[in-house]
C-alpha positions in Angstrom: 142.5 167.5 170.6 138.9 166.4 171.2 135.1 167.4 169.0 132.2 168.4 169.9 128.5 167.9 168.4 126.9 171.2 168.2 123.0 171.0 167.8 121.8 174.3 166.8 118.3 175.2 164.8 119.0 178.6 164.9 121.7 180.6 162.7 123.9 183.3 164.2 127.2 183.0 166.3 127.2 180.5 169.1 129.9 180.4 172.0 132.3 177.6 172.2 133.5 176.7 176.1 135.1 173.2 177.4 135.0 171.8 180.8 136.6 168.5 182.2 133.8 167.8 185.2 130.5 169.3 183.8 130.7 172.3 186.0 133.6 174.8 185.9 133.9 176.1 181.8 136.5 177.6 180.4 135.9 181.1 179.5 137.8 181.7 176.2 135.2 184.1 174.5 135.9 181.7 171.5 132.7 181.9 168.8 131.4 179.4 165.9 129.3 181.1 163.1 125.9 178.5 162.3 124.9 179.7 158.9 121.9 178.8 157.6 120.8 176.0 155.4 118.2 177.2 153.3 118.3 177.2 149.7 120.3 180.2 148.0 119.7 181.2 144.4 122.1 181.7 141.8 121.5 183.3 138.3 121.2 182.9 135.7 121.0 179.3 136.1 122.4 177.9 132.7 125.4 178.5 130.7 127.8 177.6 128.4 130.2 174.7 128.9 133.3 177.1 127.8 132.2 179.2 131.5 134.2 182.4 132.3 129.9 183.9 132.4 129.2 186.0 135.1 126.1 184.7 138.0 124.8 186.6 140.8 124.4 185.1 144.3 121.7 185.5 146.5 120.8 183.9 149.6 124.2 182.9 151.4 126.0 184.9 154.5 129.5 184.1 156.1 130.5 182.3 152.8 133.7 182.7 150.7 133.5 180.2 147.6 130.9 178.6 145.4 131.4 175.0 144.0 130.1 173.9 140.7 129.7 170.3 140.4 132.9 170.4 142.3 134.9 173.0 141.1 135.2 176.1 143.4 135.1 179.4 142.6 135.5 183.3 144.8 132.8 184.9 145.2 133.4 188.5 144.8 131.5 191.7 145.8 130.6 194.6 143.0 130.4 198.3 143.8 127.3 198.1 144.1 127.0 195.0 146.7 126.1 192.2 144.6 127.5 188.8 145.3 128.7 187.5 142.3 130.8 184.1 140.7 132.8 183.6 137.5 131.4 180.1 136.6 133.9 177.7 135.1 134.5 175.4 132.3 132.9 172.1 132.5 134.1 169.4 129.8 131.0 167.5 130.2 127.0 169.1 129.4 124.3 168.8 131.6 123.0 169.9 135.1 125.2 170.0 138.0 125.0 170.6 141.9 126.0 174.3 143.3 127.4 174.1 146.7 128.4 176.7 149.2 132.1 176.3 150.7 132.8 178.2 153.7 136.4 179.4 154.9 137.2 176.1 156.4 136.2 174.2 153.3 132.7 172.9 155.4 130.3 172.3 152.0 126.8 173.2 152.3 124.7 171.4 149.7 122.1 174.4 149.0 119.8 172.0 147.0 121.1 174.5 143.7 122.1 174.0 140.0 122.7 175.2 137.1 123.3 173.9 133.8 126.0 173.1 131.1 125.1 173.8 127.3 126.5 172.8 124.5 128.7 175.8 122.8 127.6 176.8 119.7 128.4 179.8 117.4 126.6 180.8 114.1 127.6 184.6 112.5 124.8 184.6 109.4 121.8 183.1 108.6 119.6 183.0 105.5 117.0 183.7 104.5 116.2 186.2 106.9 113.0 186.3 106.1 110.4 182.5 106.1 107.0 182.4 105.2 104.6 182.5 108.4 103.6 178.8 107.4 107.5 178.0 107.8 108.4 174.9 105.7 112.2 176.9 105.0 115.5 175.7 104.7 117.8 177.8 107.0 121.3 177.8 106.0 123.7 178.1 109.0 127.0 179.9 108.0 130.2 179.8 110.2 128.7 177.3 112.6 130.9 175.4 115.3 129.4 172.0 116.9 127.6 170.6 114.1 127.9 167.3 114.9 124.4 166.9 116.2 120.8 165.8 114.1 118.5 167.6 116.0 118.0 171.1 116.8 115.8 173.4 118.2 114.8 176.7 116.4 112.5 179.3 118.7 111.1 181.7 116.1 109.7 184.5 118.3 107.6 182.9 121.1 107.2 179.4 119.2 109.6 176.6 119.9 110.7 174.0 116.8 112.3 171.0 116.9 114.2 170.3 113.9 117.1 168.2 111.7 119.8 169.2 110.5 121.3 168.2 107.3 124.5 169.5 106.5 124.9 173.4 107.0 121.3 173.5 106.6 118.1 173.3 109.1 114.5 172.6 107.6 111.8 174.8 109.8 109.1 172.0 110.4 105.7 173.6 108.8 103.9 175.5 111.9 101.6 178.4 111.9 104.7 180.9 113.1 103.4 184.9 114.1 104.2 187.3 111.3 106.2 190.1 111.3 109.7 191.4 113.2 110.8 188.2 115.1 113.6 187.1 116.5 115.2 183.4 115.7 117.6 181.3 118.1 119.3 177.7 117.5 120.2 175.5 120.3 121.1 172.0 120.6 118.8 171.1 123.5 115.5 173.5 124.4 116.6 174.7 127.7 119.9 176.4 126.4 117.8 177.9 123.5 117.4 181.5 125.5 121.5 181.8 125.7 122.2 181.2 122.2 123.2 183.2 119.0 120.0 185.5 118.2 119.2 186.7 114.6 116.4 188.7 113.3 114.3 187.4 111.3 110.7 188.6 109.3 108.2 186.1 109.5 105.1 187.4 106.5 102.7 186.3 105.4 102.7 184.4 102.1 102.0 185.7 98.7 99.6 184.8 96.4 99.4 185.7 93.1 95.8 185.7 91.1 96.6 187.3 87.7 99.4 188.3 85.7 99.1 190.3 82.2 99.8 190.2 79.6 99.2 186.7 79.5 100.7 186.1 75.7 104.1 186.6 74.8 106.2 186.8 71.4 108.5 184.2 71.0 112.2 185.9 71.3 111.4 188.8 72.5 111.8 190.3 76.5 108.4 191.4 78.3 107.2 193.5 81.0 104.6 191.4 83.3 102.5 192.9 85.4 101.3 190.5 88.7 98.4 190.8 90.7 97.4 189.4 94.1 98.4 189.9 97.8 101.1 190.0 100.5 103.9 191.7 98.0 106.7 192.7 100.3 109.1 195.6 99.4 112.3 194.3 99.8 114.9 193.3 97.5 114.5 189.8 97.7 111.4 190.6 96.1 111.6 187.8 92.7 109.6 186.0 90.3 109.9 183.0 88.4 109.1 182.5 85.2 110.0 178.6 83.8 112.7 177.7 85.3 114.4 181.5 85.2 114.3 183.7 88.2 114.5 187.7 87.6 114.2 190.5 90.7 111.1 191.5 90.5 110.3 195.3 91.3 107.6 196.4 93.9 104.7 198.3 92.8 102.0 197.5 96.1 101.6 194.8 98.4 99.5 193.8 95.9 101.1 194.6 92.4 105.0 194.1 91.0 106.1 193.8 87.6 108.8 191.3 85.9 110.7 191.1 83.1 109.6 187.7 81.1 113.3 186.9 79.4 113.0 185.5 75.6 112.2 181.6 75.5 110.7 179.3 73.5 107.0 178.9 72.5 104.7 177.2 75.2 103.3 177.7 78.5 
C-alpha cells in the first residue's frame, strides 16, 4: 500500500498510473474524479430545529451526502432533476456549517450554512385587527416555547421587537401601513420569515367629534348617535360609555349609533 499527492487545479477525471523507476507506468486505465471546490448553495437556508424540511441543492457534482454541522444526510434526485436533502434535527439553535461528503466519506467544506430556529407554534391570535399607530396587546393562544422575553413581531414589511408578558405581546407604538397585512412572531429576526403567519387589519384610528343627544334621563336606555371618522364595519365595531361597553352598529365610516344603558346622573 503506498499514497500519492495529486495536485490538480482543474476538475474532471484524472488517470491514476504507478511506476517503481520513473519510466515504465503501469497501465491500469484506473480514474480519480477532482470535483470542484467552489461554493454550492443550498435553500432555503434556515429552518426549524425539529428538521425533517425539505432544501434544494445547487452547485455540487459526483456527490452523494450532505452534512449539517456534522450530521449527514442522502441527497436525493426529484422527477424533475432537482437535488434535494431532508435536513435534520439539531438539539442546539444557531448557524451551522454544510459540508459536501462524497462516496468515500472525503468532506468538502463548501464555505455553506444554514440555520437552526427556535420551534414555535401559535393557532390564534387576537385581536386581529391593531390600530396603525400599534400600541396593542396581542394575545398568543396555544403557543409552545414561551420561555423567552423578547420577541419579534413583523407586521407587513415592518419589523418589531417586543416583550412578552405572559400569553401576551405588547406591539411597541410604530407608525405600521394600514390595511390587509400579514403578522409573524419569531424568537430571533432571522427566523421571522418561517414562522406561524396570521392575518391581520392594520386601520387607521377612529376619532370621534360629536355624539347626540348629548343629555340623557336618568334610568332610562338611549340611542346615541356618533360622529367622526375612520368607523370600520366589522363586528368588533363597540363603544364605551362609563365604564360599560355595548356593540356598536355601523352606519358610515363616519357615523354608528349605541345604546347608552340606564345609569346614574352625571357625566
Amino acid at each position: 500500500m503506498g499514497s500519492c499527492l495529486v495536485h490538480q487545479r482543474k476538475f474532471g477525471n484524472l488517470s491514476i498510473e504507478i511506476s517503481n523507476n520513473g519510466y515504465d507506468f503501469t497501465q491500469s486505465g484506473l480514474r480519480v474524479s477532482v470535483n470542484s471546490q467552489n461554493k454550492f448553495q443550498i435553500h432555503p437556508t434556515i429552518g426549524s430545529s425539529l428538521g425533517e424540511n425539505i432544501v434544494t441543492v445547487k452547485g455540487l457534482s459526483f456527490v452523494d451526502h450532505v452534512s449539517f454541522n456534522g450530521t449527514a444526510r442522502r441527497i436525493e434526485r426529484t422527477l424533475d432533476g432537482i437535488n434535494v436533502v431532508t435536513v435534520p434535527k439539531s438539539k442546539s439553535f444557531g448557524i451551522v456549517p454544510v459540508n459536501a461528503i462524497f462516496s468515500d466519506s472525503i468532506s468538502m467544506n463548501g464555505r455553506t450554512f444554514y440555520e437552526y430556529c427556535k420551534p414555535m407554534t401559535i393557532t390564534k391570535i387576537k385581536p386581529s385587527m391593531i390600530p396603525s399607530t400599534g400600541g396593542t396587546q396581542i394575545q398568543i393562544l396555544d403557543m409552545i416555547s414561551i420561555d423567552e422575553e423578547d420577541m419579534y413581531i413583523k407586521i407587513g414589511e415592518r419589523i418589531l421587537k417586543s416583550k412578552v408578558e405572559g400569553t401576551r405581546i405588547y406591539i411597541k407604538k410604530a407608525r405600521l401601513t394600514s390595511g390587509g397585512n400579514y403578522i409573524a412572531f419569531a424568537f430571533t429576526e432571522s427566523c421571522l420569515h418561517i414562522q406561524n403567519l396570521f392575518p391581520i387589519v392594520v386601520y387607521d384610528n377612529p376619532k370621534l367629534d360629536e355624539l347626540f343627544p348629548s343629555q340623557l334621563l336618568q334610568a332610562q336606555n338611549h340611542i346615541v348617535t356618533g360622529r367622526g371618522i375612520n368607523f370600520m364595519q366589522t363586528k368588533h365595531l363597540s363603544c364605551r360609555i362609563g365604564d360599560k361597553k355595548q356593540i356598536a352598529e355601523w352606519m358610515s365610516s363616519s357615523l354608528f349609533t349605541c345604546v347608552a344603558p340606564a345609569t346614574k346622573p352625571g357625566n
